[in-house]
C-alpha positions as CSV (number, residue, x, y, z in Angstrom):
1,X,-52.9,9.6,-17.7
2,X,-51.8,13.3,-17.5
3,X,-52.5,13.1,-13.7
4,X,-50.4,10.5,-13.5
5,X,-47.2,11.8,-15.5
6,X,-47.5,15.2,-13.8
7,X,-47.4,12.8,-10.0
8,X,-44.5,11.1,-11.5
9,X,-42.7,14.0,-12.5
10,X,-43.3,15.4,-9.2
11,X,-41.5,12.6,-7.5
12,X,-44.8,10.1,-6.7
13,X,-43.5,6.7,-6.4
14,X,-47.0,5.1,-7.9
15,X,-50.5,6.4,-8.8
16,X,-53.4,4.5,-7.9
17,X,-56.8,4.9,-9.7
18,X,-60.0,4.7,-7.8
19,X,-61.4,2.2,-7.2
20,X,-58.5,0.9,-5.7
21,X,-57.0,-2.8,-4.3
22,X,-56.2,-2.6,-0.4
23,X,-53.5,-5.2,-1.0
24,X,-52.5,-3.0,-3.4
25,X,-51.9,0.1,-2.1
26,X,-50.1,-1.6,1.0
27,X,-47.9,-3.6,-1.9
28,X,-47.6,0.6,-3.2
29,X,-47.0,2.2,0.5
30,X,-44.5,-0.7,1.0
31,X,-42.3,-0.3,-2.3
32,X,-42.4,3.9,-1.1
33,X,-41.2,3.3,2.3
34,X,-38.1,1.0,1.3
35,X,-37.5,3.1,-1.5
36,X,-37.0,6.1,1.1
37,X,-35.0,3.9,3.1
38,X,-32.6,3.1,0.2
39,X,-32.4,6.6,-0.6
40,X,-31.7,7.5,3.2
41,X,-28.7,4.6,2.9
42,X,-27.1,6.3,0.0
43,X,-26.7,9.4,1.6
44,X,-25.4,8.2,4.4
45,X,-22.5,6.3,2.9
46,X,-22.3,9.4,0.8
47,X,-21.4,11.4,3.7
48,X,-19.3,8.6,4.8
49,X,-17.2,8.3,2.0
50,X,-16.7,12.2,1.8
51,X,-15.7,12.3,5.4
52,X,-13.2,9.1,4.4
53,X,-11.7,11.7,1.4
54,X,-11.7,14.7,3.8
55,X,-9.2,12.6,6.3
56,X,-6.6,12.3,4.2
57,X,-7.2,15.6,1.7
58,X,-7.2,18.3,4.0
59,X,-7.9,22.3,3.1
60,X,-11.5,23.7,2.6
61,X,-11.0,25.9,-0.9
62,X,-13.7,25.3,-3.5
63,X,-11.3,23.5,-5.6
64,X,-10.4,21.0,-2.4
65,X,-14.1,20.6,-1.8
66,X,-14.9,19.8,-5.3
67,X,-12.0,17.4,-5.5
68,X,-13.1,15.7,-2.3
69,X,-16.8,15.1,-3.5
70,X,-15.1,13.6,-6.7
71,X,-13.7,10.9,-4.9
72,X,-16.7,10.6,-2.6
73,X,-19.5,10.1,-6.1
74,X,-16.4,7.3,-7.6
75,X,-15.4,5.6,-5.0
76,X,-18.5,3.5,-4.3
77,X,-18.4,2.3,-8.8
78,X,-16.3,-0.4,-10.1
79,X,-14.7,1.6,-13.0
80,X,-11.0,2.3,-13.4
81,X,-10.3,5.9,-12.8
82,X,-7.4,8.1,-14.3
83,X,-6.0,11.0,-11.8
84,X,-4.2,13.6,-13.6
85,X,-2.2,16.7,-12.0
86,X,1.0,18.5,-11.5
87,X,3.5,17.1,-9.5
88,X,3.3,17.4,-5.8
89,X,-0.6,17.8,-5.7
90,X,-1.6,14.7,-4.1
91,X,-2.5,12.2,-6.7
92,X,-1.5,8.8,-5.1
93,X,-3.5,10.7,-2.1
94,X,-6.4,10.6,-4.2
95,X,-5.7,7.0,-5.6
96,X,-5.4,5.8,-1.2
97,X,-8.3,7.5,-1.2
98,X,-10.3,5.8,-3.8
99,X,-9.1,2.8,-2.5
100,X,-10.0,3.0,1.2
101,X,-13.8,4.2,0.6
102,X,-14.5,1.3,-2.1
103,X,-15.6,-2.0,-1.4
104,X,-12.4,-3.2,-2.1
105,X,-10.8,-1.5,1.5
106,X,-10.4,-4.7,2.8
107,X,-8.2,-5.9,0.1
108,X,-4.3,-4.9,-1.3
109,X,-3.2,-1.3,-2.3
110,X,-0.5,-2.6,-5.0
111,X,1.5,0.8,-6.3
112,X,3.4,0.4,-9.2
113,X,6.1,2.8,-10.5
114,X,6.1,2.8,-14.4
115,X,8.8,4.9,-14.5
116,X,10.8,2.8,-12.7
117,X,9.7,-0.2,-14.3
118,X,12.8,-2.3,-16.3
119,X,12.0,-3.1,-19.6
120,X,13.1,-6.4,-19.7
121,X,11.9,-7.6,-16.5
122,X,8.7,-5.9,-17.1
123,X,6.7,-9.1,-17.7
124,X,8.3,-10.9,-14.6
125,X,7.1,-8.0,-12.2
126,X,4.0,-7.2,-13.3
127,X,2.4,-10.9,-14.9
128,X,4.6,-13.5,-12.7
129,X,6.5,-16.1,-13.6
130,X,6.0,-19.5,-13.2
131,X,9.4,-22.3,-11.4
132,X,12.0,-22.1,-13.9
133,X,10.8,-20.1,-16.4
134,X,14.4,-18.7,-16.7
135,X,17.6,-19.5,-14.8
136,X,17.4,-18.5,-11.5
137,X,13.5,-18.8,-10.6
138,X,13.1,-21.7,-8.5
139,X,9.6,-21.4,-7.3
140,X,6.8,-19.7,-9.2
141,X,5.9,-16.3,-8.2
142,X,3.0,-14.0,-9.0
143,X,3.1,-10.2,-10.4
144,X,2.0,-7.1,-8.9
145,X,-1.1,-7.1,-10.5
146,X,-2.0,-10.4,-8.8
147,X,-1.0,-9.1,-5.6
148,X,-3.7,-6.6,-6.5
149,X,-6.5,-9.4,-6.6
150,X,-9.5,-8.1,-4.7
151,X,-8.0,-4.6,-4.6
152,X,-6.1,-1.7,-6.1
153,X,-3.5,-1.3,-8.6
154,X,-2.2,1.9,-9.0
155,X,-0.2,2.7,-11.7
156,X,2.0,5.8,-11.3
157,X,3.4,8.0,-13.6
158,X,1.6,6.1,-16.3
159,X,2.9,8.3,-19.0
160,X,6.6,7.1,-18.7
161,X,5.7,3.8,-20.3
162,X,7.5,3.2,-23.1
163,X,4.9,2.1,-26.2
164,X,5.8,-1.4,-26.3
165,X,4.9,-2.1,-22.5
166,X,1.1,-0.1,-23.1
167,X,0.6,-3.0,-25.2
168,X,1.4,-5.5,-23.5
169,X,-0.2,-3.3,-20.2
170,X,-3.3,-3.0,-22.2
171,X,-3.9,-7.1,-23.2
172,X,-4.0,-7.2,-19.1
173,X,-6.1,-4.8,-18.2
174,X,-8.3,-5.4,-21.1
175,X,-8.6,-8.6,-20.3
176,X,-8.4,-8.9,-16.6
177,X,-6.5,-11.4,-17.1
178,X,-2.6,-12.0,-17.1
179,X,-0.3,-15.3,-18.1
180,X,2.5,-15.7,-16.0
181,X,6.0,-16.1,-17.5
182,X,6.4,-19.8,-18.6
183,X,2.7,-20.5,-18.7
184,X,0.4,-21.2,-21.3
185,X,-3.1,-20.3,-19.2
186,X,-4.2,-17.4,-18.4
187,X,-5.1,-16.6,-14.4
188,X,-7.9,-13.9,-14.1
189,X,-7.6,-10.6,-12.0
190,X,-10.4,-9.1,-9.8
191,X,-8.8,-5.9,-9.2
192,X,-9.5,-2.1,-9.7
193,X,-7.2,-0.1,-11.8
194,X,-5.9,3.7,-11.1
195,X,-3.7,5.4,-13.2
196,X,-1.6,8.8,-12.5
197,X,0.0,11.0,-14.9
198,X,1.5,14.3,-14.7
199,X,0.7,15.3,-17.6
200,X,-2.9,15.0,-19.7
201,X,-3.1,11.5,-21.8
202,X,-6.0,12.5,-24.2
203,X,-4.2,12.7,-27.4
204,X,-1.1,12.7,-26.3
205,X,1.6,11.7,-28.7
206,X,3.9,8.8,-27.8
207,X,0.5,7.1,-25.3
208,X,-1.7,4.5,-27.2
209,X,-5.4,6.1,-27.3
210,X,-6.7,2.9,-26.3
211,X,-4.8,2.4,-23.6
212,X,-6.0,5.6,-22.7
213,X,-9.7,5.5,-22.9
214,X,-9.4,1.9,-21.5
215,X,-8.3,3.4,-18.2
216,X,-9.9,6.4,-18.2
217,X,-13.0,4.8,-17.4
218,X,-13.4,8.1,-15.5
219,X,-11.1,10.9,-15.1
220,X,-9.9,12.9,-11.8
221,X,-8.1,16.3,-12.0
222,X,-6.3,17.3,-9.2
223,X,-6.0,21.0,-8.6
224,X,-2.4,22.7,-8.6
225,X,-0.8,24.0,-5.6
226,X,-2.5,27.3,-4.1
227,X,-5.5,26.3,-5.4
């Protein structure tokens, strides 16, 4: 048994004990080789994916380099990701970014500006609205975050949201699921959500701290100028 940990530890992918099945050690040698091969996939759409960051994030200091193999290790994962930086240091580059080495390439880039967003029309823009739900709407009409089915929402400048849109921001994203204006039924959202914010959310006063952590499922921090 200690053999065995101590071949484990070492990186073994089994341990046989003698006296030994032959179908088993081929079953054994079979598991290793695909195993390698997996590995040896990874690594190339590592590599991949950096060289996908690198395109559009140029400059070779450490801190560009770092940032790069950031975006390279989240890409590939299905979590929501919060990019936070001064302004004019590339965050909706790193949100494109994101976007265009996930597995959601092939679908929408939606970019939302929540600084620019209306109060009052808020619900209409981003959730929809359904024929005549209000005077005027004639045919029904989906939000931007179901123009971000199968793709990206970005949501910039996150921290301009006034309190009572995060809650009604953070039903949606919570949910993954959003009911258009004059509807009873919700519609559900396949979609990936980035967030950008100039200045750090974690504890901030006036941003709801489950909003927050809901998407800040991981965080990104761009580097300031000259860096």
């Amino acid at each position: 048994v200690g053999h065995a940990v101590q071949a484990i530890r070492a990186g073994a992918e089994d341990f046989l004990e003698k006296p030994y099945d032959a179908h088993h050690l081929v079953a054994v040698v079979a598991r290793a080789l695909a195993a390698r091969a997996t590995r040896a996939e990874v690594g190339r759409l590592q590599q991949a994916l950096a060289e996908t960051a690198a395109a559009t994030i140029l400059g070779q200091s450490r801190a560009l380099r770092a940032l790069r193999d950031r975006i390279a290790a989240l890409a590939p994962l299905n979590v929501d990701v919060l990019v936070t930086g001064e302004t004019g240091t590339g965050k909706e580059l790193v949100a494109r970014a994101l976007h265009a080495a996930s597995p959601r390439a092939d679908g929408p880039f939606v970019a939302v500006n929540c600084a620019a967003l209306p109060e009052a029309m808020f619900e209409t823009l981003m959730f929809g609205h359904a024929a005549g739900a209000f005077a005027g709407a004639g045919a029904a009409r989906p939000g931007k975050m179901e123009a971000a089915q199968g793709g990206t929402l970005l949501l910039d400048e996150v921290e301009a949201m006034p309190a009572p849109l995060q809650a009604k921001l953070l039903r949606a994203v919570q949910e993954r699921a959003v009911e258009r204006l004059g509807e009873n039924g919700l519609r559900p959202l396949d979609m990936r959500v980035i967030a950008t914010s100039k200045t750090s959310l974690r504890g901030a006063e006036g941003f709801r701290p489950d909003l927050f952590f809901r998407l800040a499922g991981a965080e990104i921090t761009t580097p300031p100028l000259g860096a």
